[in-house]
GULOMAR-90705 format. One line per 10 residues: number of its first residue (from 1); their letters; for each residue y, x, z of N, C-alpha, C. Coordinates in Angstrom, 2 decimals. Layout:
N
NUM) A) Y,X,Z,Y,X,Z,Y,X,Z | ... .
//
This chain:
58
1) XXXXXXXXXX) -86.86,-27.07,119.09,-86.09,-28.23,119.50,-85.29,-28.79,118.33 | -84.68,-27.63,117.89,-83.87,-28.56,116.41,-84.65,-28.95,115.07 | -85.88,-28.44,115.38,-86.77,-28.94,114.00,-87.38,-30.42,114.84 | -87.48,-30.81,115.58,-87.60,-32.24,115.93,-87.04,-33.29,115.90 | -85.63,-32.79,115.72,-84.31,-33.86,115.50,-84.38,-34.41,114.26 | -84.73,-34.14,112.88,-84.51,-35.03,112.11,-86.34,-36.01,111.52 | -87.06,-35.24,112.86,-88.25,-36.20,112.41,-89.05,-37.01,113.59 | -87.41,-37.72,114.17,-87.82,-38.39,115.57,-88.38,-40.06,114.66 | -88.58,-40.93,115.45,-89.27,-42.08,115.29,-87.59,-43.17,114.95 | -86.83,-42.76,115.31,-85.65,-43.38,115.13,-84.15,-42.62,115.03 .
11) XXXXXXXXXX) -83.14,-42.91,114.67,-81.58,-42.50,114.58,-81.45,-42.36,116.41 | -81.52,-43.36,116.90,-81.56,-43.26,118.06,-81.88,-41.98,119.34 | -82.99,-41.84,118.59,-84.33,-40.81,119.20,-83.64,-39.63,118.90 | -83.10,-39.44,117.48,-82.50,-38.35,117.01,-81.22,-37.96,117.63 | -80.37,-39.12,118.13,-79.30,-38.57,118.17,-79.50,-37.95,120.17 | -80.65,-38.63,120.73,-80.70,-38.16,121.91,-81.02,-36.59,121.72 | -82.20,-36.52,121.14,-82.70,-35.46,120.90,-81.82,-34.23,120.57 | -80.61,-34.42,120.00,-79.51,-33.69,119.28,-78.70,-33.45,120.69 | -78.77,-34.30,121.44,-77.61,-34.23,122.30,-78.14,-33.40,123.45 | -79.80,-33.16,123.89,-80.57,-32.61,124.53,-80.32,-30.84,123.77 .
21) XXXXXXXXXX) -80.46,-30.77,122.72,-80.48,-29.32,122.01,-78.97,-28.94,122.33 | -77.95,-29.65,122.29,-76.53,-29.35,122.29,-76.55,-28.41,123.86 | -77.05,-29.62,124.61,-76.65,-28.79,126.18,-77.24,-28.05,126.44 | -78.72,-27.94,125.94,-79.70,-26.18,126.10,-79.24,-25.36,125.68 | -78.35,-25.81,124.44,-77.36,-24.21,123.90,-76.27,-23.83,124.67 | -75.53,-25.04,124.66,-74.49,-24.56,125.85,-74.21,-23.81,126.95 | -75.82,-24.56,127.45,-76.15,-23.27,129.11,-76.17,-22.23,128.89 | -77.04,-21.82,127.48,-77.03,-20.46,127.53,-76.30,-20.00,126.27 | -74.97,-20.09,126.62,-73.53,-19.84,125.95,-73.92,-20.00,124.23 | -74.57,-20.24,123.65,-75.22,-20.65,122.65,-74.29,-21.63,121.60 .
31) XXXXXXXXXX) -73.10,-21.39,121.39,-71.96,-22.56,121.41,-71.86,-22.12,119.87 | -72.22,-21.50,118.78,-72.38,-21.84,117.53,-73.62,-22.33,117.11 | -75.06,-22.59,117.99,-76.36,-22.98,117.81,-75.73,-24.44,117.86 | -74.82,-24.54,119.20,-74.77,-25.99,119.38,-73.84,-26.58,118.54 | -73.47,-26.59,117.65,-72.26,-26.67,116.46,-73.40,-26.81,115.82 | -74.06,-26.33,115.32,-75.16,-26.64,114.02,-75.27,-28.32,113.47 | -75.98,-28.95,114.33,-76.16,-30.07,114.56,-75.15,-31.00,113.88 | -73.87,-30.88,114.34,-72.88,-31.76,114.26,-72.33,-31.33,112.83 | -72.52,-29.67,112.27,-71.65,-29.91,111.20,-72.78,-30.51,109.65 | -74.15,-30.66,110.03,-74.95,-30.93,109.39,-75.91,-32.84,109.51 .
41) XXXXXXXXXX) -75.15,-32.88,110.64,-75.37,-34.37,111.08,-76.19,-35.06,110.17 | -75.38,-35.61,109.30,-74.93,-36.59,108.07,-76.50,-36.12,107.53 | -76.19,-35.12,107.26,-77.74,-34.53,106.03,-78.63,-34.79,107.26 | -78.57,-34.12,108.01,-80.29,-34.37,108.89,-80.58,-36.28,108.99 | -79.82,-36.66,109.27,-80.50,-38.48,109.42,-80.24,-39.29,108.49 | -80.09,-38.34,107.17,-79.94,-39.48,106.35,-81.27,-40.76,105.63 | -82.29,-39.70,105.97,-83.43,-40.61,105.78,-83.50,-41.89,106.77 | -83.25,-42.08,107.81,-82.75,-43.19,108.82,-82.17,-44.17,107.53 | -81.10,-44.21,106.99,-80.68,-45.26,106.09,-81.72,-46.07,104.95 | -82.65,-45.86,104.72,-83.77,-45.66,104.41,-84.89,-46.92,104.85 .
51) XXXXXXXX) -85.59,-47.70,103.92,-86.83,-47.75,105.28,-88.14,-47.06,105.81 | -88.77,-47.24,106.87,-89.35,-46.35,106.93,-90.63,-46.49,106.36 | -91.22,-47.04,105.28,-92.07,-46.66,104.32,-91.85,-45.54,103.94 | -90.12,-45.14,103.55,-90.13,-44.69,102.67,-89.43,-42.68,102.82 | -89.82,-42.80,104.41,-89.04,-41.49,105.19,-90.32,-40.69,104.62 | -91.51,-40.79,104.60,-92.13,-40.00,104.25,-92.23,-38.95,102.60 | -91.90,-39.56,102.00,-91.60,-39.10,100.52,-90.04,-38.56,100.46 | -88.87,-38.65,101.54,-87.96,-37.93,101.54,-87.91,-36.53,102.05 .
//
């Protein structure tokens, strides 16, 4: 689940996707898995700033 988040089709896609992994950890008390995400945010979508020609060579 978290290796899909930074190679969704959009920022968008990603940040759902992120928010889907957050609450699967949660349920199952998983509450530093679900921290991952957020303290690494920034780095996982930064190819999003980007266009997307050019996500592939990042």
């Amino acid at each position: 689940m978290l290796r899909s988040i930074p190679y969704a089709g959009s920022r968008g896609e990603s940040e759902r996707l992120k928010s889907v992994f957050t609450a699967w950890c949660r349920e199952r008390s998983h509450d530093a898995a679900a921290e991952t995400p957020e303290r690494d945010w920034e780095r996982m979508v930064t190819l999003y700033d980007f266009p997307a020609e050019h996500w592939r060579h990042l």
